[in-house]
N, C-alpha and C positions, 0 to 999 in steps of 0.2 A: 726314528724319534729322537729329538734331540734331549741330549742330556740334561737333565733338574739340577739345582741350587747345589756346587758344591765347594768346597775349601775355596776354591781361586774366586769363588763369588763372593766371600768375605771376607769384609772390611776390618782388619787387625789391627791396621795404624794406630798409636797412640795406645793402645791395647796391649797386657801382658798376658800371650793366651798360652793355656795349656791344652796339647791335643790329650785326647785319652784313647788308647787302643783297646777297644770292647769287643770285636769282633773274633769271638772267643773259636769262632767254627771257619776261619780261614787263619792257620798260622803264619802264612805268609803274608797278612793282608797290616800283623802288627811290625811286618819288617819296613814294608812301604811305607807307612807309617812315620815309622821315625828316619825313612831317607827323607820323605816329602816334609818333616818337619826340619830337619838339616840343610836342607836347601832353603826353605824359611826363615832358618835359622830360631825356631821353636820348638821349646820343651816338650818331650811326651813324655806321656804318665801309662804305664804299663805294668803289669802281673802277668806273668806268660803259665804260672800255675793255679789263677785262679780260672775257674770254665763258669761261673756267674758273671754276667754283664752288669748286672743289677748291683752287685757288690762293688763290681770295679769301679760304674759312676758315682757310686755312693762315694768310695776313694779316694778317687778322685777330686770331687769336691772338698774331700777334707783335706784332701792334700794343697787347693790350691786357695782355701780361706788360710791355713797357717802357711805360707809361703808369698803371700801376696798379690795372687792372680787377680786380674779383674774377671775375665772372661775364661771358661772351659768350651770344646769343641768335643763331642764325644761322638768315635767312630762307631759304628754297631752294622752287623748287618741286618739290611732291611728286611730278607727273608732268609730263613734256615733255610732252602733248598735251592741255589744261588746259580744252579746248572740248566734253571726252568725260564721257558722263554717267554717274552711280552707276544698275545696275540692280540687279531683284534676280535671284533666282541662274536664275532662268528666260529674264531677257532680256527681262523687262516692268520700266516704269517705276514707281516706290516711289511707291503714293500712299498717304492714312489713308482713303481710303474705300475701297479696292481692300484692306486688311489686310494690305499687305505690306511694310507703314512697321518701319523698323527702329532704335529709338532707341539710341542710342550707347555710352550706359551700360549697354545690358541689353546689347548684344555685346561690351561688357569685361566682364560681369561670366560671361555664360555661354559664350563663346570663349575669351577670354584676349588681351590683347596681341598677344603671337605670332603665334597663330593669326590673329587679325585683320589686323596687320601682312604674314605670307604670302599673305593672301588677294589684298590689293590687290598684294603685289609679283610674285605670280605669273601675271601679267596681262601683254600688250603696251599699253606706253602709247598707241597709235592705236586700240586698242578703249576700246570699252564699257567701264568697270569692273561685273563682274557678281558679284552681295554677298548672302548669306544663310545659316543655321545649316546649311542640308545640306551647304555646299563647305567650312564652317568642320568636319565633323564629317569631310569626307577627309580634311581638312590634317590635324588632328589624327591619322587612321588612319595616316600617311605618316610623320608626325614620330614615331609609335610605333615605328615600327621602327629609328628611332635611339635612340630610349632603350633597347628592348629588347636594340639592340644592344650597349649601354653597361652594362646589369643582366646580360647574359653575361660583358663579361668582368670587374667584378667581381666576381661569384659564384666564377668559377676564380682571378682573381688573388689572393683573400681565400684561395681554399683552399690553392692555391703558396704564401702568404707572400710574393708577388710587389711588390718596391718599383722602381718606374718609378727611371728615368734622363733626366732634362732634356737629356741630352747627347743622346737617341734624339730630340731636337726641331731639331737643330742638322745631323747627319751622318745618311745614312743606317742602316738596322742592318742587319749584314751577317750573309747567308743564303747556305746554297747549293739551299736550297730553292724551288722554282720559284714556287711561291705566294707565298710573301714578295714573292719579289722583283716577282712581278706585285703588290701589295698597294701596293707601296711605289711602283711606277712608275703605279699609278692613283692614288693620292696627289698625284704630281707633277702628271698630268694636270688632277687636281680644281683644283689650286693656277693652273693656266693657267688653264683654263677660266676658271673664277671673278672671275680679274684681267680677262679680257677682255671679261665682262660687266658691271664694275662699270664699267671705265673709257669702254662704251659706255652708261653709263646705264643699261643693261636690265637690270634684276633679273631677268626672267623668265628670262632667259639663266642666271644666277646659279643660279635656285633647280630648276633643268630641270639644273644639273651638278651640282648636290649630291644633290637627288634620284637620280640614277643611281646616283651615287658610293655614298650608303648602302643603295640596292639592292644592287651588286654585294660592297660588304663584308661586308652582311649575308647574304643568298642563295648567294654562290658560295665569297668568302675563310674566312668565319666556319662556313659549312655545308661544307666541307670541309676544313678545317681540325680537326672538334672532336674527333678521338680524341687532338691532339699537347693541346688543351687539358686534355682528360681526363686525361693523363700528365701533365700540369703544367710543357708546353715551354715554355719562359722567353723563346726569340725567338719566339715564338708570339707572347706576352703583350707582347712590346716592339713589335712588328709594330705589334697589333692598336692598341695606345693609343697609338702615335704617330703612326696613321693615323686613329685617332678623333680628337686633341687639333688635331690640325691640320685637319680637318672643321669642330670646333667656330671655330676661329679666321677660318676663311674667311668662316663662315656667321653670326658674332655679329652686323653691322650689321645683316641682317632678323629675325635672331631672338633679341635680346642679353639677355632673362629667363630662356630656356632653355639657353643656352649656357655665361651666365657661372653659374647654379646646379653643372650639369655640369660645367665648370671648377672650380668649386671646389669640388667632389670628387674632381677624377681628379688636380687637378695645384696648385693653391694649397697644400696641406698639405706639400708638399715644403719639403724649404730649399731658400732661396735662389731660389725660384718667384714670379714675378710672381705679387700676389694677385689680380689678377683678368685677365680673359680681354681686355679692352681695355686692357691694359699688359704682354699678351705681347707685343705687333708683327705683323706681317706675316710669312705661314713662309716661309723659302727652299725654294724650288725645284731639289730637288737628286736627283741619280739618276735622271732619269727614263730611260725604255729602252719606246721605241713600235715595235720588232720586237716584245718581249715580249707589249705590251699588242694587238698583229695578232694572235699565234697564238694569245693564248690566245684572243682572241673569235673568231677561225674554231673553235677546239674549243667553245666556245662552242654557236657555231651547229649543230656538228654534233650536240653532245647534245639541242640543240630538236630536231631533225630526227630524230633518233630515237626521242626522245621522240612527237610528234605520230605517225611512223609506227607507234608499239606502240598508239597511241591512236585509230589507223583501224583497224588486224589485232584491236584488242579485244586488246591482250598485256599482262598485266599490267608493272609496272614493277620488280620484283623477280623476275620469272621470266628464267632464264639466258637464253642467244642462244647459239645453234651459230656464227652467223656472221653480222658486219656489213660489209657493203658500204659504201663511202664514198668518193665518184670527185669530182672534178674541186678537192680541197683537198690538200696537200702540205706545208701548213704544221705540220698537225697529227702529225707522223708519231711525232717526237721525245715526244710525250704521251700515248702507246696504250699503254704498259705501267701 
């Protein structure tokens, strides 16, 4: 496979860069480093005692606004387990006589970034990296139903005449509808989740919460939800996209072509709206309620269960029921009307 975008593919000229050595789990990777900027004849910016990447770029950046940089280059590695090899998506090794050589530029040109980008971050970094157009064509199937989710509710916000409020990104929007407020307390949850797999390095952590996340928005909140959309509910509509907008935000560092596109349709056209989706910030964390998010997933569970039993009795799924039985759950009682 040939090798991705690196130093020698970028253009310096006329540029005063500073490399930064982040790759805090190869020590020798910060010596190369400042040979290959030597021979460049460019600055590196290093801490050989600090084991945070995150601090060093942050550093770095301050080190190169008071010095006068234009541009920083920060090295990092791409995975903590850097001895694991590229397979392809079977878990056999990429050779050119075996035909399952995959060069670089034909999976940007027929994956995309993105997709490419989720492939490897949806991985545990102690495995294998396993790489080929059939995982790149799930990713794809996965990430479709966030757009799909985002083409609903344009289509009803266009027909409401619906204009978003930047302030629904800020406080929560207040409902007395119980969906909402589950919508919005999974929200919050997403927002956990997500900080606690970036800050352990595991994207796969990352992309295993947002995946759920646009499952359950799209599947349960949005599919039961759509007759108040049909009527043109306006907290509906606030719900929905400021629990999309803040999906998008969590989710831009692995997927930052699709996200900041989508940003800048749902939310740069506002006034006074950051124009792009990496200079909204980080969302607060606000409203969450995990009784909420218990009962509704015990109702949850129990409509599986009824489900799979119409689907052993052979009962269709729109034919009435005299009577359901449902024992050893209590949570759900307040949700049966």
């Amino acid at each position: 496979m040939n090798r991705f975008r690196t130093l020698d593919d970028v253009d310096v000229k006329g540029k005063r860069v500073l490399l930064t050595a982040a790759d805090v789990y190869r020590p020798a990777a910060i010596d190369q480093l400042e040979t290959l900027g030597k021979q460049l004849e460019i600055e590196v910016f290093s801490e050989r005692e600090n084991k945070d990447p995150v601090s060093i770029a942050k550093n770095a950046i301050a080190y190169a606004k008071t010095h006068g940089f234009t541009a920083v280059i920060v090295d990092t590695a791409g995975r903590l387990a850097i001895d694991e090899k590229m397979m392809d998506e079977t878990g056999r090794e990429m050779h050119g006589s075996w035909g399952n050589m995959i060069d670089a530029e034909d999976a940007f040109d027929r994956m995309g970034a993105d997709v490419l980008r989720w492939q490897c971050c949806q991985q545990p970094p102690t495995s294998n990296l396993l790489f080929g157009f059939g995982a790149a064509k799930e990713v794809q199937r996965r990430l479709l139903t966030l757009w799909n989710s985002v083409s609903f509710f344009v289509q009803y916000a266009n027909l409401a005449d619906f204009t978003p409020d930047l302030a629904d990104l800020e406080s929560p929007v207040e409902s007395d509808e119980f969906l909402d407020r589950w919508a919005l307390a999974r929200t919050v949850q997403l927002v956990h989740e997500v900080e606690g797999g970036y800050e352990r390095y595991l994207t796969v952590d990352v992309i295993q919460a947002f995946e759920s996340f646009v499952d359950d928005l799209s599947n349960w909140y949005i599919r039961r939800s759509r007759r108040r959309f049909w009527d043109g509910d306006l907290v509906a509509m606030r719900v929905l996209w400021s629990s999309l907008i803040t999906g998008l935000r969590v989710i831009s560092p692995i997927a930052p072509f699709l996200t900041e596109e989508l940003y800048r349709r749902l939310v740069a056209p506002l006034p006074d709206a950051p124009e792009s989706v990496f200079l909204a910030g980080w969302p607060a964390a606000l409203g969450g309620d995990q009784q909420l998010l218990d009962e509704v997933a015990a109702v949850r569970s129990a409509v599986e269960l009824g489900r799979q039993a119409r689907s052993k009795a052979n009962v269709p799924l729109r034919q009435p029921l005299a009577r359901a039985v449902i024992e050893g759950v209590t949570s759900i009682e307040p949700y049966l009307e």
